[in-house]
C-alpha positions as CSV (number, residue, x, y, z in Angstrom):
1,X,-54.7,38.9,55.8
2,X,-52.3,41.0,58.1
3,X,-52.2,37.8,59.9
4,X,-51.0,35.6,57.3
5,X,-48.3,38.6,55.8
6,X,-47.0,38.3,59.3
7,X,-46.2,34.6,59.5
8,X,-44.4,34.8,56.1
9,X,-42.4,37.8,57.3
10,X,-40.6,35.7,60.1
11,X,-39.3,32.8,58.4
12,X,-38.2,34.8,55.3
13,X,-36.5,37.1,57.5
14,X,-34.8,33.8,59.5
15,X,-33.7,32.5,56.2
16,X,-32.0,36.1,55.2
17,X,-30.2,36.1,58.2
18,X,-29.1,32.5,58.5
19,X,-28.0,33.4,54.8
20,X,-25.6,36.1,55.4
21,X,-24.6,34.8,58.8
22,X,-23.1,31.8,56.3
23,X,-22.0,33.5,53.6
24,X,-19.9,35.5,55.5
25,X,-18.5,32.5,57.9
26,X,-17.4,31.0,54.8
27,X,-15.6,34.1,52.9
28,X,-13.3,34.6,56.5
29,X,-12.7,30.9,56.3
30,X,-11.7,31.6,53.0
31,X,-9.7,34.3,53.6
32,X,-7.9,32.9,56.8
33,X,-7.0,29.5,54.9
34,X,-6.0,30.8,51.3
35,X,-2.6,30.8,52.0
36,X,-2.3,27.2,53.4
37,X,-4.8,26.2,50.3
38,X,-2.5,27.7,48.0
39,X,1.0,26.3,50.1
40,X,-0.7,22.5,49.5
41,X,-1.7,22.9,45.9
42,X,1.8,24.0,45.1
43,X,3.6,21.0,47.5
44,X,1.3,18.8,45.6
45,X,2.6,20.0,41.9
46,X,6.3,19.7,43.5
47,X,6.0,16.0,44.9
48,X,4.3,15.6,41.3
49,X,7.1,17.2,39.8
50,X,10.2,14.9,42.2
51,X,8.0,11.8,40.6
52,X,7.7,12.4,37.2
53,X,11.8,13.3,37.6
54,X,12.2,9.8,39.6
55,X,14.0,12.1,42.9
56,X,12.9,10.0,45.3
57,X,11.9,12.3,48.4
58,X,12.0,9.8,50.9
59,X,15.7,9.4,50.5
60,X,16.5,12.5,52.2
61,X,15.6,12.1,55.6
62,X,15.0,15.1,57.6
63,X,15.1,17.6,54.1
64,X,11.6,19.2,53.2
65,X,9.7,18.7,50.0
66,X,10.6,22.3,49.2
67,X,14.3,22.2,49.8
68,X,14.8,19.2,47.5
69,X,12.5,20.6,44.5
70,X,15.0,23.6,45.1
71,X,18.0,21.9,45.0
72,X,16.9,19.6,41.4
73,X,14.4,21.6,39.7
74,X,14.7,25.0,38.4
75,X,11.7,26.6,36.7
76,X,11.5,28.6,33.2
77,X,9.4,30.8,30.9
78,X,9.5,29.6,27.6
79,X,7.2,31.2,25.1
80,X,5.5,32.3,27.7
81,X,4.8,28.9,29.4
82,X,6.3,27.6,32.6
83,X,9.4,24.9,31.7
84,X,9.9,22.5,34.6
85,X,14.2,21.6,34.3
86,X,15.8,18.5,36.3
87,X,19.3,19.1,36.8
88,X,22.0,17.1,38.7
89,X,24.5,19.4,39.7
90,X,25.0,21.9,37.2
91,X,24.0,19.4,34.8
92,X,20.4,19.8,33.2
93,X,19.1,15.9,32.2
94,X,15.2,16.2,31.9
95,X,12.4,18.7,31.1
96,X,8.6,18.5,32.8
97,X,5.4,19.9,31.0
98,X,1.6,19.7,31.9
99,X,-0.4,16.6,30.6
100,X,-4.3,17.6,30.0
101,X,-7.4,15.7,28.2
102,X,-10.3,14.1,28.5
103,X,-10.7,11.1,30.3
104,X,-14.1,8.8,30.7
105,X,-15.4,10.9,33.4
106,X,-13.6,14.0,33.5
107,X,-10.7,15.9,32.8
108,X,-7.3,14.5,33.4
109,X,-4.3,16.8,34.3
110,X,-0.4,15.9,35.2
111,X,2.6,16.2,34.0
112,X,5.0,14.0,32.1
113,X,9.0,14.4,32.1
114,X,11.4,13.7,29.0
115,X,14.9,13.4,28.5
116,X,17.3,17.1,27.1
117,X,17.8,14.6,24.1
118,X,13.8,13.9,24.0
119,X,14.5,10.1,23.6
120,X,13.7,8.7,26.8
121,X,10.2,9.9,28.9
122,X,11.3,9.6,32.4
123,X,8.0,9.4,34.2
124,X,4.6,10.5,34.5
125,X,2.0,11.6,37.1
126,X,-1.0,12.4,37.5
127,X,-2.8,16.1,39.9
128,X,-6.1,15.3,39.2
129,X,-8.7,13.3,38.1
130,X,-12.2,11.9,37.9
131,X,-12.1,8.5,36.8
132,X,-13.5,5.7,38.9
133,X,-12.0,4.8,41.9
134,X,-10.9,1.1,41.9
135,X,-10.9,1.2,37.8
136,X,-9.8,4.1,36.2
137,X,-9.0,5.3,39.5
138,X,-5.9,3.0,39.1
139,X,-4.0,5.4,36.6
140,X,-2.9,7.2,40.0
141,X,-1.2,4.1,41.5
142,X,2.2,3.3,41.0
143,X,1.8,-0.2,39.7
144,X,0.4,1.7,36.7
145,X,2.5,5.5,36.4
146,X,5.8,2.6,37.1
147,X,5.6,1.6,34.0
148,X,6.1,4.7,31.9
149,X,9.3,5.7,33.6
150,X,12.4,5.3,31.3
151,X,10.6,4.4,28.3
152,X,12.2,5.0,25.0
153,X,10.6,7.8,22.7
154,X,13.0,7.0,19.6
155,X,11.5,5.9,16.2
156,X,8.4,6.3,17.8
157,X,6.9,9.5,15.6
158,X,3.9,10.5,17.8
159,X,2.9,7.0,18.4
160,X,5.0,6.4,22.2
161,X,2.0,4.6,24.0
162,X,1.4,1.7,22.8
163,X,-0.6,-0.9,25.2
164,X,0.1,-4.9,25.1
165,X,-0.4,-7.1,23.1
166,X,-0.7,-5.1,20.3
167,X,2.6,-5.3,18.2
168,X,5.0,-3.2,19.5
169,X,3.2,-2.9,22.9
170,X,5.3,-1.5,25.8
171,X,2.9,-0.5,28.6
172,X,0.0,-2.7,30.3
173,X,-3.3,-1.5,30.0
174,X,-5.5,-1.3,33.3
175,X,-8.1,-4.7,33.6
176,X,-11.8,-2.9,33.2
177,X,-10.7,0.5,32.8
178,X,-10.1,0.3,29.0
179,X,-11.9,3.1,28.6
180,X,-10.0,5.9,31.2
181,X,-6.0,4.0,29.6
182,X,-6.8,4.6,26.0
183,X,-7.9,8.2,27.1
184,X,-4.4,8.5,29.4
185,X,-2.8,7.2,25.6
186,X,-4.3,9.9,23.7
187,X,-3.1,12.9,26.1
188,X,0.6,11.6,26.7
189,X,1.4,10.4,22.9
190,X,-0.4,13.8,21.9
191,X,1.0,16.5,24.7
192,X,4.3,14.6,24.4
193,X,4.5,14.7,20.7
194,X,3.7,18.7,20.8
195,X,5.9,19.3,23.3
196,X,9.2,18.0,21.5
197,X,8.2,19.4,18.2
198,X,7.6,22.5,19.9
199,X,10.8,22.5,21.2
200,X,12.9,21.1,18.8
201,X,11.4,23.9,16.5
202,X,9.1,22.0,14.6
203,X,6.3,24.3,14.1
């Protein structure tokens, strides 16, 4: 009996340690990285950000990610949510919010960019997904996100996204992925429409 208490004692003892010995590799990982984690997340959101705003960050050769979002976007609390402003010189042209819903397989977030007269949406993009790669996948590609920049919002009450060849159509869906576009159609006519009511004061 003392015999077989024995031989469980050892590997449970092996497992603790191999346990801690983990844990705690991975929490100074953690901690040594956070900062770089954090730096990506937030260069990620500005690129998204240059997109959705059509500032093409390739144009300015040798000038940093950061030093262009600085020099177009300035960022504001408004009812206590963050307002993403485009200006050209001292000239404000567009506004950025977060775009968030369901898709087929998982949320969706992004943002999406509108004109100071909310007439014209300027572009869209997408941070994260979990749509199918290849199908859904494709909302993330530029063939797709191309379409949506410059497209007018007027007369359109709510209904902006409208896919061919229905009547009125003025985006193309995505071939097999029927299910992830309609989803993408949902969150931009419904985040968009919120958005300009809210700030036009229509609440």
């Amino acid at each position: 009996m003392a015999k077989g208490k024995k031989s469980i004692v050892y590997p449970v003892t092996f497992m603790l340690i191999v346990t801690v010995v983990f844990t705690l590799s991975l929490s100074l990982l953690n901690e040594f990285t956070i900062d770089r984690i954090n730096y990506n997340r937030d260069l990620k959101i500005r690129r998204t950000l240059l997109y959705v705003f059509d500032v093409e960050v390739e144009a300015y050769s040798g000038e940093s990610t950061d030093a262009i979002y600085k020099r177009y976007i300035e960022e504001r609390i408004v009812d206590g949510k963050k307002l993403y402003i485009a200006k050209d010189g001292d000239e404000a042209y567009g506004y950025a919010f977060p775009i968030e819903g369901n898709g087929l397989w998982g949320s969706i977030h992004g943002f999406a960019a509108v004109s100071t007269d909310y007439s014209t949406l300027l572009g869209i993009d997408f941070i994260s997904h979990n749509e199918t790669p290849g199908l859904g996948g494709r909302i993330s590609e530029p063939i797709f996100k191309d379409q949506f920049k410059q497209l007018s919002l007027s007369g359109s009450e709510g209904d902006y996204i409208i896919f061919r060849p229905a009547i009125g159509g003025n985006v193309d869906t995505i071939t097999g992925a029927t299910g992830t576009a309609k989803a993408v159609r949902e969150i931009l006519n419904e985040d968009i429409h919120a958005f300009i009511s809210h700030m036009k004061g229509d609440r």
